[in-house]
matplotlib code that plots the C-alpha trace (Angstrom):
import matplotlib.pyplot as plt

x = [-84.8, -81.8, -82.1, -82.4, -79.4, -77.7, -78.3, -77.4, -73.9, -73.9, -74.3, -71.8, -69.3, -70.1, -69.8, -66.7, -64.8, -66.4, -64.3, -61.3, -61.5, -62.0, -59.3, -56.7, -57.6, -58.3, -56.3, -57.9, -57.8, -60.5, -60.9, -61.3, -64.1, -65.6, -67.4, -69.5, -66.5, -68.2, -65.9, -68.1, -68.5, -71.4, -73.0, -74.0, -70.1, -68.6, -71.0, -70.2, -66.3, -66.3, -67.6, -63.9, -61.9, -58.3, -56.4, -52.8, -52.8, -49.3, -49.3, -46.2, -43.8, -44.6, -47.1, -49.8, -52.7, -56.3, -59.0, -62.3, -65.7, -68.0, -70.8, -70.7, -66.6, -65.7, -61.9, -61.7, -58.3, -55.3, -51.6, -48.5, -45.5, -42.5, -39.7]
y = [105.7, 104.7, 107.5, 109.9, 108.7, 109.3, 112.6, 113.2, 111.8, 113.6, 117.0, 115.9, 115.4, 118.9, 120.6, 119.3, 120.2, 123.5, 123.5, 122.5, 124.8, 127.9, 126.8, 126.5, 129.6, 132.5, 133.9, 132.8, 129.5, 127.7, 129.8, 132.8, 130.5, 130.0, 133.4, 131.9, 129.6, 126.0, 124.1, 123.8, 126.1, 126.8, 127.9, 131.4, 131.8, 130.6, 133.5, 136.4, 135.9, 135.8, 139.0, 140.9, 143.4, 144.2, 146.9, 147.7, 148.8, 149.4, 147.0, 147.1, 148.0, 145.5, 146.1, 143.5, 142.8, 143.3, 141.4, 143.3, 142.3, 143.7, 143.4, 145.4, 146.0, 143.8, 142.5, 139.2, 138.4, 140.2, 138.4, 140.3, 139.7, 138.5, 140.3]
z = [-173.2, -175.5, -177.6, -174.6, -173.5, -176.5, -176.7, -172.9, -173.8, -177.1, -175.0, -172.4, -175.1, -176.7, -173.3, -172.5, -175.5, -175.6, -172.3, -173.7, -176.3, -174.4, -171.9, -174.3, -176.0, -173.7, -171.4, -168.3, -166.2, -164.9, -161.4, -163.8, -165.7, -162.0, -161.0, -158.2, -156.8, -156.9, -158.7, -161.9, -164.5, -165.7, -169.7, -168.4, -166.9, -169.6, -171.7, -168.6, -169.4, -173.2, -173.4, -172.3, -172.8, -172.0, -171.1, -169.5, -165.9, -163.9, -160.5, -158.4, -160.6, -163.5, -167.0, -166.5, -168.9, -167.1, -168.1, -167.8, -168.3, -170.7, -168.7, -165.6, -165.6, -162.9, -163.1, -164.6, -164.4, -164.4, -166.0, -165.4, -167.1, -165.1, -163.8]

ax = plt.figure().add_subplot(projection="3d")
ax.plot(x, y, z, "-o")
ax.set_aspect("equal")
plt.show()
């Protein structure tokens, strides 16, 4: 049971820097990590929105960065630069 333990706490660890990681690096926040809007993210979320790819789409005036999925194309996020 100890050792069960262990590794559940071990993996918690893992998960949660994982998080960090990805958070700090990529270009999205955690409601772009989100895709099904529950307030957790999940392993196969955080594998949908690595796979990405960006490309530069005029909105209202301003360049803005859009951040596509490689998957099926849906709109991951979009960052536009300030006026």
């Amino acid at each position: 049971m100890k050792m069960a333990l262990t590794v559940i706490s071990v993996l918690v660890f893992i998960y949660g820097v994982v998080l960090i990681v990805l958070f700090l690096t990529f270009p999205f926040n955690y409601r772009d990590f989100d895709r099904n809007k529950n307030g957790l993210v999940g392993v196969w979320e955080i594998e949908y929105v690595l796979s990405y790819k960006e490309r530069t789409v005029i909105k209202d005036g301003r360049t803005c960065i859009e951040y596509v999925s490689l998957k099926d194309g849906l709109v991951l996020a979009v960052k536009c630069a300030t006026k």
